[in-house]
HTML snippet that shows the backbone in 3Dmol.js (N, CA, C, O; Angstrom):
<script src="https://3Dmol.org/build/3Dmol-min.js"></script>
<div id="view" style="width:600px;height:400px;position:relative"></div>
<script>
const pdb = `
ATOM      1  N   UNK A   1     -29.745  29.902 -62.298  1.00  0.00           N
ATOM      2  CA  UNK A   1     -28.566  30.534 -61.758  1.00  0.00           C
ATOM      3  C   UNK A   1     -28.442  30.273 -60.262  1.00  0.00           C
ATOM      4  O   UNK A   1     -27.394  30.007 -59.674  1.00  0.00           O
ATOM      5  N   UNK A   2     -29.487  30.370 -59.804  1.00  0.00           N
ATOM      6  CA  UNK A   2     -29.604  29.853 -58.069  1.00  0.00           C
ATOM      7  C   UNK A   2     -29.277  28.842 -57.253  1.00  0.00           C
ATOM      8  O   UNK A   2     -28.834  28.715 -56.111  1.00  0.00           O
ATOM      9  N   UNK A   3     -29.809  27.763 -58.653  1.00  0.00           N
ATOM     10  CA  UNK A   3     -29.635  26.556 -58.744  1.00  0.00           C
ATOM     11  C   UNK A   3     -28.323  26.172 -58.669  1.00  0.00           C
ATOM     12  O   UNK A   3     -28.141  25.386 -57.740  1.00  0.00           O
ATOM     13  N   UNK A   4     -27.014  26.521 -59.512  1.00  0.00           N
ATOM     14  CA  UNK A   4     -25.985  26.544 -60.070  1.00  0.00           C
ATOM     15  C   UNK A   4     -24.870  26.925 -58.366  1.00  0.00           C
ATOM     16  O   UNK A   4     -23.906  26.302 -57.921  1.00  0.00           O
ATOM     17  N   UNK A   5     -25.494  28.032 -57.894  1.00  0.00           N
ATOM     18  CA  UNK A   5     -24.726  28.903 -56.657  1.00  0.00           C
ATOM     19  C   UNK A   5     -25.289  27.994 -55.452  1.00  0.00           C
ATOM     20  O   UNK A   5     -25.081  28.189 -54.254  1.00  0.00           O
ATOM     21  N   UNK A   6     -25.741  27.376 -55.796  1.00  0.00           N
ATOM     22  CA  UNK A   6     -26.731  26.054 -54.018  1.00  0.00           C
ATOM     23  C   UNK A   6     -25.434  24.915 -54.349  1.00  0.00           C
ATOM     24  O   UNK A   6     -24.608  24.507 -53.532  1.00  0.00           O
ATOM     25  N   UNK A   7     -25.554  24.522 -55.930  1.00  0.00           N
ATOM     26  CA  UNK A   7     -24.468  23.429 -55.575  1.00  0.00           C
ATOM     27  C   UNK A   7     -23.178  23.470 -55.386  1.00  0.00           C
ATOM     28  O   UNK A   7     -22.514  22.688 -54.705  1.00  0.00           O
ATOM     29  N   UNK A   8     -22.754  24.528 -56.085  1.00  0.00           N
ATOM     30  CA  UNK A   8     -21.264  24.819 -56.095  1.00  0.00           C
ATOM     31  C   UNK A   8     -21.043  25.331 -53.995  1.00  0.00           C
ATOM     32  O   UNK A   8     -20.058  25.266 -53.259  1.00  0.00           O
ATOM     33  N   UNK A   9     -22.555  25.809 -53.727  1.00  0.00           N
ATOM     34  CA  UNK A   9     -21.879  26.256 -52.241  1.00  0.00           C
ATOM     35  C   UNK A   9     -22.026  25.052 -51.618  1.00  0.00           C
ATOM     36  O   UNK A   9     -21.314  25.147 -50.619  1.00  0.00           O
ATOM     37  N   UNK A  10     -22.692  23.647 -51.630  1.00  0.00           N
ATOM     38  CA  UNK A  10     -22.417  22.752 -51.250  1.00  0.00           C
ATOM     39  C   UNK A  10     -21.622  21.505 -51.400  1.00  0.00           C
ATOM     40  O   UNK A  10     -21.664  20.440 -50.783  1.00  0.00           O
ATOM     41  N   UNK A  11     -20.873  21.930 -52.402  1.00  0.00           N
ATOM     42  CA  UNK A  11     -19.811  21.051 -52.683  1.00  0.00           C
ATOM     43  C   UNK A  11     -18.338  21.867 -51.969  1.00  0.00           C
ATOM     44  O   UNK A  11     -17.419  21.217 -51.471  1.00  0.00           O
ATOM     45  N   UNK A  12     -18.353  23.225 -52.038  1.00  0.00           N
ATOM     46  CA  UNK A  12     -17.294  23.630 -51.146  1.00  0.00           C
ATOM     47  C   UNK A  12     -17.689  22.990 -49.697  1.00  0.00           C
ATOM     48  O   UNK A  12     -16.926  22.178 -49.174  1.00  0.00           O
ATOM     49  N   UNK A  13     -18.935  23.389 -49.053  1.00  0.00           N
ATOM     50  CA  UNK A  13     -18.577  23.311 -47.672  1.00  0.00           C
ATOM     51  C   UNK A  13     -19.041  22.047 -47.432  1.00  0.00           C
ATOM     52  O   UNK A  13     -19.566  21.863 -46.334  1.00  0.00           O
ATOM     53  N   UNK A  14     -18.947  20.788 -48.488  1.00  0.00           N
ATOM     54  CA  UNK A  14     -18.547  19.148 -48.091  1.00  0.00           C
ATOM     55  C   UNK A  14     -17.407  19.449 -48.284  1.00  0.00           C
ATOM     56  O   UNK A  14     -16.934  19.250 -47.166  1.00  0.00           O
ATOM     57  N   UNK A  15     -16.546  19.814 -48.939  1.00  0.00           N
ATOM     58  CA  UNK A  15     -14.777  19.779 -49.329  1.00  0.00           C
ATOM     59  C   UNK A  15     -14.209  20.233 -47.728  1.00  0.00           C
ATOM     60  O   UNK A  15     -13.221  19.622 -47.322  1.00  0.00           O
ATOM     61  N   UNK A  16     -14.867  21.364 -46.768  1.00  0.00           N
ATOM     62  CA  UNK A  16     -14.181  22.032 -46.074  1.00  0.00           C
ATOM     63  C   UNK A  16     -14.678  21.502 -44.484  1.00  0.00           C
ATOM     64  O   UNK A  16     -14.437  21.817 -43.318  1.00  0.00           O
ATOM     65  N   UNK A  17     -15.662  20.331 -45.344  1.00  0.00           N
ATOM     66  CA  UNK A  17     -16.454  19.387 -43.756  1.00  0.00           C
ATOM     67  C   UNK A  17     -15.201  18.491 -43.756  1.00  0.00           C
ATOM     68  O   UNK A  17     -14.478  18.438 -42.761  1.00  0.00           O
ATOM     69  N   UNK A  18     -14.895  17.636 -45.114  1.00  0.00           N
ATOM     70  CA  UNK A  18     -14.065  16.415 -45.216  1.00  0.00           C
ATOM     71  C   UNK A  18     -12.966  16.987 -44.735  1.00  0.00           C
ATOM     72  O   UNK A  18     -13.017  16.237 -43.760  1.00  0.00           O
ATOM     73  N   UNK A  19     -11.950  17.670 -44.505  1.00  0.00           N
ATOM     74  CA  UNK A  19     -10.902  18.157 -44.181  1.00  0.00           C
ATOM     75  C   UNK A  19     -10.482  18.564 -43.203  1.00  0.00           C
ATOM     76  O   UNK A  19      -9.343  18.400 -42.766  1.00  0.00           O
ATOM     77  N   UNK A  20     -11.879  19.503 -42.449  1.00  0.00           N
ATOM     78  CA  UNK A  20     -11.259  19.857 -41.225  1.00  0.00           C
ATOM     79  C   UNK A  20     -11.475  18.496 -39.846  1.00  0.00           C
ATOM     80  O   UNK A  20     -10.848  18.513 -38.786  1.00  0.00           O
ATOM     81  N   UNK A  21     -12.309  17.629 -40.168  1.00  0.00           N
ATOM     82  CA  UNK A  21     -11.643  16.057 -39.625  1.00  0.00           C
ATOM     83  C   UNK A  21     -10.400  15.763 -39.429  1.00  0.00           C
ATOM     84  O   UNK A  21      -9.930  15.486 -38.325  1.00  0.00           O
ATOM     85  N   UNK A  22      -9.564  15.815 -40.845  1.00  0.00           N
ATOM     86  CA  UNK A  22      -8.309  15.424 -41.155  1.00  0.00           C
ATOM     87  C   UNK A  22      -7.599  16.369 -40.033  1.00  0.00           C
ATOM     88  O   UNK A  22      -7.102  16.000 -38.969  1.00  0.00           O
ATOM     89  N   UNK A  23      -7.662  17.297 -40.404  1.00  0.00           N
ATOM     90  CA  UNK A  23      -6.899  18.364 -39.242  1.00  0.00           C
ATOM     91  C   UNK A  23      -7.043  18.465 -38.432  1.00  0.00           C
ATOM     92  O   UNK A  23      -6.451  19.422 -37.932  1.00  0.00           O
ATOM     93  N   UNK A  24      -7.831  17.725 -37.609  1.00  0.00           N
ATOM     94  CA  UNK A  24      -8.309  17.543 -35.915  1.00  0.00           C
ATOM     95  C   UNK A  24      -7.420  16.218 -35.813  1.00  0.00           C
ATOM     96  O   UNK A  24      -6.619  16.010 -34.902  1.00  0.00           O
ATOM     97  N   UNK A  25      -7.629  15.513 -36.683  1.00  0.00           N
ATOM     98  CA  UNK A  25      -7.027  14.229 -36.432  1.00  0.00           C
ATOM     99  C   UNK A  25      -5.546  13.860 -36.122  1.00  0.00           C
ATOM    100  O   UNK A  25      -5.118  12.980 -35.375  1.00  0.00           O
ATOM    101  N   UNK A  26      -4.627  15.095 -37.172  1.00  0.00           N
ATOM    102  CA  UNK A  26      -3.383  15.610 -37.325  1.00  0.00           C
ATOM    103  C   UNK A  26      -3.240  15.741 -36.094  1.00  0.00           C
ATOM    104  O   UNK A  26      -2.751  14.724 -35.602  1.00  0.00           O
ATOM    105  N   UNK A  27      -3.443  16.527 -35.380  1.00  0.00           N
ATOM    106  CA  UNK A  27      -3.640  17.345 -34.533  1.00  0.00           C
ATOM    107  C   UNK A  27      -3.305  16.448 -33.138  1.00  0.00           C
ATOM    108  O   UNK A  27      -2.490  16.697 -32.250  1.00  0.00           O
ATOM    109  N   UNK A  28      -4.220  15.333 -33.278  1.00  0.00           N
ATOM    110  CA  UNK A  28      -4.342  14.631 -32.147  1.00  0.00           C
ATOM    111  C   UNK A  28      -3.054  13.396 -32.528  1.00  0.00           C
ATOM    112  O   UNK A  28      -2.560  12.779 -31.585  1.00  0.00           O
ATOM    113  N   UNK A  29      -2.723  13.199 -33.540  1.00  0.00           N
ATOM    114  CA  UNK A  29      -1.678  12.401 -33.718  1.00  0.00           C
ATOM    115  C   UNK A  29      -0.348  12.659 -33.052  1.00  0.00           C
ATOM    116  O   UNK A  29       0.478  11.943 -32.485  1.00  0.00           O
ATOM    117  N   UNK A  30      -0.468  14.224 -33.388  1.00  0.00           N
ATOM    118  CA  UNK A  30       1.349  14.887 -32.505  1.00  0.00           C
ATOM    119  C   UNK A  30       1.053  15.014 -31.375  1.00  0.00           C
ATOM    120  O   UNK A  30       2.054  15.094 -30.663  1.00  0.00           O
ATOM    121  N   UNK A  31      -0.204  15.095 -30.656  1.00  0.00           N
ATOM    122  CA  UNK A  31      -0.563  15.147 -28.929  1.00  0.00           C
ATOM    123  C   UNK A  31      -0.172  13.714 -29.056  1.00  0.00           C
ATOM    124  O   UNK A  31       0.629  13.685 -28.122  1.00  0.00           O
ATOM    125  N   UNK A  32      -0.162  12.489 -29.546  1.00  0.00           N
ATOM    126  CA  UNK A  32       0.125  11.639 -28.808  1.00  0.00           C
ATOM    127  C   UNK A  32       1.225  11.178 -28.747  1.00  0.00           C
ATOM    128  O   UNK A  32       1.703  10.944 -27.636  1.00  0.00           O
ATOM    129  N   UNK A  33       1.818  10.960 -29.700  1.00  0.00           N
ATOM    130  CA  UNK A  33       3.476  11.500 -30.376  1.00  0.00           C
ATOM    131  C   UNK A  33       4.233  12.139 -29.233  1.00  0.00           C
ATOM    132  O   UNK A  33       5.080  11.619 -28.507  1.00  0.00           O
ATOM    133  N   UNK A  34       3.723  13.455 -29.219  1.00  0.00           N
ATOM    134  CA  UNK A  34       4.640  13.915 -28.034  1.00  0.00           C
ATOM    135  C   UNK A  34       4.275  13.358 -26.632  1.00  0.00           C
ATOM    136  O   UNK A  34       5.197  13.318 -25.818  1.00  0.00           O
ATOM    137  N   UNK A  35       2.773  12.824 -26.154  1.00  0.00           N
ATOM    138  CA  UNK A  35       3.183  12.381 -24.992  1.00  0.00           C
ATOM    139  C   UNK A  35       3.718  10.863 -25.003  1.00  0.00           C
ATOM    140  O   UNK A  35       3.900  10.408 -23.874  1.00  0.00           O
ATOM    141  N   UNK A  36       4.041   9.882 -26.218  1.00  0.00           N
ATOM    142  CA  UNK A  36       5.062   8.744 -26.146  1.00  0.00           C
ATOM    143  C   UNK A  36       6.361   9.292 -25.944  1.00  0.00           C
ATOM    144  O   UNK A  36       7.145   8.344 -25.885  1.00  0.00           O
ATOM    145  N   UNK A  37       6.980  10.416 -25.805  1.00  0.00           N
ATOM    146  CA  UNK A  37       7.792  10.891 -25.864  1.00  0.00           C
ATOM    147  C   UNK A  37       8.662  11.163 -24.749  1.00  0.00           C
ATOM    148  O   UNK A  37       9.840  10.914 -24.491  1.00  0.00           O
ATOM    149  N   UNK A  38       7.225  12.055 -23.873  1.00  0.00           N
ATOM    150  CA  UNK A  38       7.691  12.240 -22.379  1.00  0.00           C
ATOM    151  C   UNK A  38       7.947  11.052 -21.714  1.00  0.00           C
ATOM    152  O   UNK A  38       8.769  10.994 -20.799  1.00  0.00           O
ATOM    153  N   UNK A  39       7.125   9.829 -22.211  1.00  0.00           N
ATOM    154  CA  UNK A  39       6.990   8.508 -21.248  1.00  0.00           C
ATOM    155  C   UNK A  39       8.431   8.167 -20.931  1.00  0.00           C
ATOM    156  O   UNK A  39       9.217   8.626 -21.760  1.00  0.00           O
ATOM    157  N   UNK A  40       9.111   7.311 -19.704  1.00  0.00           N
ATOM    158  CA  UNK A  40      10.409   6.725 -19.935  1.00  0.00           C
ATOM    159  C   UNK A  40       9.838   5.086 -19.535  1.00  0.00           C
ATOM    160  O   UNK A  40       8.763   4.498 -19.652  1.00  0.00           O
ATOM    161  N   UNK A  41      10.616   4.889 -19.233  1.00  0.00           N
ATOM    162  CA  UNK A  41      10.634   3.337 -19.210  1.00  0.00           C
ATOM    163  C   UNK A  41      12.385   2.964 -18.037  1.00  0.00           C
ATOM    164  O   UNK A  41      13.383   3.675 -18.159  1.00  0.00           O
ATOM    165  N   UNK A  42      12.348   2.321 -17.505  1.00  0.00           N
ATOM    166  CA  UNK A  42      13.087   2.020 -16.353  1.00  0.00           C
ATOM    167  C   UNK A  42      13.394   0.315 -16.509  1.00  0.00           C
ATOM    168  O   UNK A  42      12.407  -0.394 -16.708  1.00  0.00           O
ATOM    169  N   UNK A  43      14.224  -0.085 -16.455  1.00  0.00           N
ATOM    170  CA  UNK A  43      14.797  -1.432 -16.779  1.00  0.00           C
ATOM    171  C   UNK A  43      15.774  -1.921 -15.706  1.00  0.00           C
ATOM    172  O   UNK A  43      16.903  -2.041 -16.183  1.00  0.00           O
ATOM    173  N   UNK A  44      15.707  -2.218 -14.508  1.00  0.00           N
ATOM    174  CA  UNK A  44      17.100  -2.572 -13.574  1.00  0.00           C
ATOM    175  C   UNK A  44      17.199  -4.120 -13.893  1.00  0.00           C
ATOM    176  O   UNK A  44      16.284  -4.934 -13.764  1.00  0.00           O
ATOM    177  N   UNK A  45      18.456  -4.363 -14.324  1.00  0.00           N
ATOM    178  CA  UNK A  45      18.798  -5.919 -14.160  1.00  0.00           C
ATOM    179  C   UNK A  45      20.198  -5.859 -13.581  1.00  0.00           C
ATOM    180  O   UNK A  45      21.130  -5.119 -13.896  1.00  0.00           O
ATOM    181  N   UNK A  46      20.115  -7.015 -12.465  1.00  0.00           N
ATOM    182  CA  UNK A  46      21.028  -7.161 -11.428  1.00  0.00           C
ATOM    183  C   UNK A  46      21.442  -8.634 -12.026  1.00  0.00           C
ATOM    184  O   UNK A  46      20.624  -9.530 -12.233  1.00  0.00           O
ATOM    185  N   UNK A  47      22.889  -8.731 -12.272  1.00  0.00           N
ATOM    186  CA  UNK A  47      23.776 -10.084 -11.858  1.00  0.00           C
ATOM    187  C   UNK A  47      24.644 -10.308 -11.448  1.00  0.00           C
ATOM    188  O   UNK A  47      25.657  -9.608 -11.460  1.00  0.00           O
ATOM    189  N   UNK A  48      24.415 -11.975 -10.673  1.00  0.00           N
ATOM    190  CA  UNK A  48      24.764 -11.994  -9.720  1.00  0.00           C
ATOM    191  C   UNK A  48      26.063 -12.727 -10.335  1.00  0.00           C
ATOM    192  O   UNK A  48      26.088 -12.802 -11.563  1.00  0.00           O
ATOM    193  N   UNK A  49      27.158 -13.284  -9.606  1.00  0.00           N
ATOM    194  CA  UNK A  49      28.271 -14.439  -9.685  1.00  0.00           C
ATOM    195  C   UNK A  49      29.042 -14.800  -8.436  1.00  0.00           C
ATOM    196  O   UNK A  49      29.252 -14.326  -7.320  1.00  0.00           O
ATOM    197  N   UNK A  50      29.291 -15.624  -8.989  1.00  0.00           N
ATOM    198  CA  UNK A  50      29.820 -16.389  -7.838  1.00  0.00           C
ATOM    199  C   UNK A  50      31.418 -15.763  -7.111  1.00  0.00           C
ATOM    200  O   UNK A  50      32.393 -15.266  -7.674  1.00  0.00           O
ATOM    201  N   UNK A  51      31.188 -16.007  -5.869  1.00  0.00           N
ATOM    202  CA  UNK A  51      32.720 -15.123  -5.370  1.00  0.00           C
ATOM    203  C   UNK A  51      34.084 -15.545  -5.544  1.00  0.00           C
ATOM    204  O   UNK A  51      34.572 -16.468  -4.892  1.00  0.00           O
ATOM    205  N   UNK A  52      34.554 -15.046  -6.201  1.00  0.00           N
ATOM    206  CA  UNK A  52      35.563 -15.710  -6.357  1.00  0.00           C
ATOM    207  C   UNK A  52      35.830 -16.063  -7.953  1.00  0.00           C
ATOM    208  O   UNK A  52      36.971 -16.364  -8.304  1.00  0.00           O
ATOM    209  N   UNK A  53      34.752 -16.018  -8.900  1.00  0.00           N
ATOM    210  CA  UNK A  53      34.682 -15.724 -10.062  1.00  0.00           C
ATOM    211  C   UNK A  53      35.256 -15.057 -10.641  1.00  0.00           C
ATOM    212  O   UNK A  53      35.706 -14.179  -9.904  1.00  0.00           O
ATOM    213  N   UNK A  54      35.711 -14.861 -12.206  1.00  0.00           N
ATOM    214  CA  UNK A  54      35.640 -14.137 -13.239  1.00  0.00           C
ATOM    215  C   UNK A  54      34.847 -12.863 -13.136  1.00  0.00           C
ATOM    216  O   UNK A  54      33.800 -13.159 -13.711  1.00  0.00           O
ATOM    217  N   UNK A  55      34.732 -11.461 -12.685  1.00  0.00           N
ATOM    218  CA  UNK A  55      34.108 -10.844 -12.879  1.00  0.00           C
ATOM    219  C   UNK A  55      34.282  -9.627 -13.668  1.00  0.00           C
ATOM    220  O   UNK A  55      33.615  -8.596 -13.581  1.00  0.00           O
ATOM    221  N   UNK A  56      35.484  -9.930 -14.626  1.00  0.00           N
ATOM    222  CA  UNK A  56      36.113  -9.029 -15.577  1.00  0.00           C
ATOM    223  C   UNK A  56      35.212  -9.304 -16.691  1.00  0.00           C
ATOM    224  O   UNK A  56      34.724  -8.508 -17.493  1.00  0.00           O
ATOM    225  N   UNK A  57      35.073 -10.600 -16.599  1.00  0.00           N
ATOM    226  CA  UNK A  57      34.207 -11.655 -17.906  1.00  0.00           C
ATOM    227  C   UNK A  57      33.071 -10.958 -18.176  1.00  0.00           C
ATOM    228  O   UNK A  57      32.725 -10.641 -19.314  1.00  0.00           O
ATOM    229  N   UNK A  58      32.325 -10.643 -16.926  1.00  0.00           N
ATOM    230  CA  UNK A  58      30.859 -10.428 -16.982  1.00  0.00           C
ATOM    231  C   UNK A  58      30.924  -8.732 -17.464  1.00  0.00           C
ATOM    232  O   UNK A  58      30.210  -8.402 -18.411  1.00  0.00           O
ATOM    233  N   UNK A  59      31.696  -7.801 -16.865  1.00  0.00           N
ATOM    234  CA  UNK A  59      31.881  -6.545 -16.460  1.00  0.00           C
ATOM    235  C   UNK A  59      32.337  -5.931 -18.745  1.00  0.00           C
ATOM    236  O   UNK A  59      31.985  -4.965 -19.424  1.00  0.00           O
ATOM    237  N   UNK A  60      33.119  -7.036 -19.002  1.00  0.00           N
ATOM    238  CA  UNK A  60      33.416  -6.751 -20.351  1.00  0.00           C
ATOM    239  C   UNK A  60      32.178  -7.128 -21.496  1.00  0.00           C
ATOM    240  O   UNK A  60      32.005  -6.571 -22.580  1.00  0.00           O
ATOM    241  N   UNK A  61      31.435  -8.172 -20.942  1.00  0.00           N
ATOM    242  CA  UNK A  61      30.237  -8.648 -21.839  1.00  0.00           C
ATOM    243  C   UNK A  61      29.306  -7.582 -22.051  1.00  0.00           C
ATOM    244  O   UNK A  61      28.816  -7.267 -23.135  1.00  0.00           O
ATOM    245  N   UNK A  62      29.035  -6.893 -20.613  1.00  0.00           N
ATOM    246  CA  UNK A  62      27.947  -6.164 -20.562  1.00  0.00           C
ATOM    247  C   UNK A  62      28.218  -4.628 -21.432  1.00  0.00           C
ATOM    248  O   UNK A  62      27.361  -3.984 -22.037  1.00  0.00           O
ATOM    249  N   UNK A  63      29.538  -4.327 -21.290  1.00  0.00           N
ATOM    250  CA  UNK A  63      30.113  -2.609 -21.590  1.00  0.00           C
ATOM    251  C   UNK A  63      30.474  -3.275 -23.602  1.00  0.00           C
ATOM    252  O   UNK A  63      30.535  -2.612 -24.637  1.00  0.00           O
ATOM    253  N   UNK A  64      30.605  -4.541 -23.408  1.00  0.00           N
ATOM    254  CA  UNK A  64      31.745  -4.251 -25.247  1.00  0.00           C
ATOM    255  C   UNK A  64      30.149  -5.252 -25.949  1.00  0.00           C
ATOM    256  O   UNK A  64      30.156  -5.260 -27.180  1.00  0.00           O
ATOM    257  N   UNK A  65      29.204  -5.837 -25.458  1.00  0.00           N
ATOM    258  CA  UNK A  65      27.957  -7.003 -26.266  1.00  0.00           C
ATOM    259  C   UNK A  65      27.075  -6.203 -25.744  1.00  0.00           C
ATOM    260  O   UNK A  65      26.968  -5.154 -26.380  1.00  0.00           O
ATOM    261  N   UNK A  66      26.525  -6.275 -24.999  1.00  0.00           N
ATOM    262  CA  UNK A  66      24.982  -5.714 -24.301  1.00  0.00           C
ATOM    263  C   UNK A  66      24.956  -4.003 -24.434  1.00  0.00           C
ATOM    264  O   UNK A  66      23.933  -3.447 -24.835  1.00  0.00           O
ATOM    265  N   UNK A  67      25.889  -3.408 -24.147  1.00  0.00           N
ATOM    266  CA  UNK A  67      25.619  -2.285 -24.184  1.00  0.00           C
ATOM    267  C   UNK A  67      25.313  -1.287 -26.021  1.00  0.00           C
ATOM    268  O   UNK A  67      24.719  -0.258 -26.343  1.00  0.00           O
ATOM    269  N   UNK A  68      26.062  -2.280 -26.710  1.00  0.00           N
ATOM    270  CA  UNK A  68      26.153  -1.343 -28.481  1.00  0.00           C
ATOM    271  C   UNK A  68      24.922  -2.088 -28.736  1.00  0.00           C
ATOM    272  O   UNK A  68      24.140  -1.698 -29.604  1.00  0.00           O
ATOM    273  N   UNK A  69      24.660  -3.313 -27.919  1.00  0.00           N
ATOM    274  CA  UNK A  69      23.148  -3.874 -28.662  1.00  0.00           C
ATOM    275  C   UNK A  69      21.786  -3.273 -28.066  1.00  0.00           C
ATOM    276  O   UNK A  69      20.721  -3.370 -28.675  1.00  0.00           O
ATOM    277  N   UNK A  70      21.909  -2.674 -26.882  1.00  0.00           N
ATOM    278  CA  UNK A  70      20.633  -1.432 -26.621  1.00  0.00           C
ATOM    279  C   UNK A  70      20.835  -0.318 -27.439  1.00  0.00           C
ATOM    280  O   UNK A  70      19.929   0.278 -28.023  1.00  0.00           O
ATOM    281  N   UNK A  71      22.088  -0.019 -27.484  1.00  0.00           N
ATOM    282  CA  UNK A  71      22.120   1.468 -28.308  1.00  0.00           C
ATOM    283  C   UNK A  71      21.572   1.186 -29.849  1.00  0.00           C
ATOM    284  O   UNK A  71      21.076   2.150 -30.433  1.00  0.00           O
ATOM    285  N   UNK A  72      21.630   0.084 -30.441  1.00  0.00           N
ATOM    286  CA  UNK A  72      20.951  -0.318 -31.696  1.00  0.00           C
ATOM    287  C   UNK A  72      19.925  -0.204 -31.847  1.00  0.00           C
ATOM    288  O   UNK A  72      19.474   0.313 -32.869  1.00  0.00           O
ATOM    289  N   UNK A  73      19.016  -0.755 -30.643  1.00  0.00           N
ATOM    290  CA  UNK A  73      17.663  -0.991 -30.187  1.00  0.00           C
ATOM    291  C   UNK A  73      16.714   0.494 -30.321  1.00  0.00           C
ATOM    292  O   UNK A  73      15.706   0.862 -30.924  1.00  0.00           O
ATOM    293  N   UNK A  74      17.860   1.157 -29.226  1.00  0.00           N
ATOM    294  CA  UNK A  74      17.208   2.567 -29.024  1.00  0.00           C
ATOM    295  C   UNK A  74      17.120   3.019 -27.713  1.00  0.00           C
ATOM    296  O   UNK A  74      16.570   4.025 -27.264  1.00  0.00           O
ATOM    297  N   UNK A  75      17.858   1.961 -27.057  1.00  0.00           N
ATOM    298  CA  UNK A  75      17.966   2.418 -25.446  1.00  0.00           C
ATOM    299  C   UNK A  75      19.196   3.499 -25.619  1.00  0.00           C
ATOM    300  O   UNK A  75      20.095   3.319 -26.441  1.00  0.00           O
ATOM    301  N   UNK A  76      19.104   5.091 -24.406  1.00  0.00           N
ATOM    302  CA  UNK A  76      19.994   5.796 -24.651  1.00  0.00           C
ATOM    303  C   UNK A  76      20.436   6.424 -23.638  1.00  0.00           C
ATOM    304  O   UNK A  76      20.871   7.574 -23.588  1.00  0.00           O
ATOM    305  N   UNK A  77      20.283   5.391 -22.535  1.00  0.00           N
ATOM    306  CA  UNK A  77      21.449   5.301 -21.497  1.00  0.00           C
ATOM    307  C   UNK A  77      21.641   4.135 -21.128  1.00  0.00           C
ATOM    308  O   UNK A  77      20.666   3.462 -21.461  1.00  0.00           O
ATOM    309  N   UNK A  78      22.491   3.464 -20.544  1.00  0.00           N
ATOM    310  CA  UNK A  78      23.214   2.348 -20.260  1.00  0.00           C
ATOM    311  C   UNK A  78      23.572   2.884 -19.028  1.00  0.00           C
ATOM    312  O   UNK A  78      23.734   4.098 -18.909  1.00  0.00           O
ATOM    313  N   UNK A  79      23.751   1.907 -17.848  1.00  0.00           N
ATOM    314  CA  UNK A  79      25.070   2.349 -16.748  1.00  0.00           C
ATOM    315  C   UNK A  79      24.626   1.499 -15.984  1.00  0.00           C
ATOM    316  O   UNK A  79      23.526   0.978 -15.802  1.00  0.00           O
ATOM    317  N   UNK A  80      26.078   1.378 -15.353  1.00  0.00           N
ATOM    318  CA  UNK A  80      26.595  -0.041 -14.988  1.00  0.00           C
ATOM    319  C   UNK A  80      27.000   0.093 -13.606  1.00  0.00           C
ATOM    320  O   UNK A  80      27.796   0.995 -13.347  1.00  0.00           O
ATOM    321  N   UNK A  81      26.679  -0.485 -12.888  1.00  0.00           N
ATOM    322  CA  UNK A  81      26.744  -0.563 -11.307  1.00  0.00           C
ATOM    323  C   UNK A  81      28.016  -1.427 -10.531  1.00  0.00           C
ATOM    324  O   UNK A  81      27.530  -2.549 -10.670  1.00  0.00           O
ATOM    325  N   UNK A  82      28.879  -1.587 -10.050  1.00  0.00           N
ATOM    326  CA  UNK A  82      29.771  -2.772  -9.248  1.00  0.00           C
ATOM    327  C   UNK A  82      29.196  -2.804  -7.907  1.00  0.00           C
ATOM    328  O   UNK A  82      29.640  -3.584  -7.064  1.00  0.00           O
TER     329      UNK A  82
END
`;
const viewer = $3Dmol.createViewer("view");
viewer.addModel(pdb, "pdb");
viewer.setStyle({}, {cartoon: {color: "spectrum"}});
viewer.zoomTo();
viewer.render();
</script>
C-alpha cells in the first residue's frame, strides 16, 4: 500500500515539475512580446530633385505607391515633408 502512495506521489509531482517550466516559459514569452512592442523603429528618407523639375510626380508617387505599400507592410505612420 506504501508502495502504491510513493508512486502515484511521484508521478504527480513529475506532472507538476514538467509544467511549471512551461509556465515560466509562457511567462517569459509575453515579457518579450510586450517589450517588441514598446520598441519603435525610425526610418527618415530624404529626396532630392532637380530644380525646376516635376515635383508633383514625386509628391504623388510617394502619398498614392509608397505610402498604401508601408501600410501593407505594417508601417503605421507615414508623413511627408516639402
Amino acid at each position: 500500500m506504501k508502495r502504491r502512495k510513493f508512486i502515484q506521489s511521484t508521478v504527480g509531482a513529475s506532472v507538476v515539475a514538467s509544467v511549471l517550466p512551461l509556465t515560466s516559459v509562457k511567462g517569459q514569452i509575453k515579457a518579450t512580446l510586450n517589450a517588441e512592442k514598446e520598441k519603435s523603429l525610425y526610418e527618415i528618407r530624404t529626396y532630392e530633385i532637380k530644380f525646376g523639375s516635376n515635383q508633383n510626380l514625386l509628391k504623388d508617387y510617394l502619398k498614392k505607391v509608397l505610402q498604401p505599400a508601408l501600410k501593407r507592410v505594417g508601417v503605421s505612420h507615414f508623413l511627408l515633408f516639402k
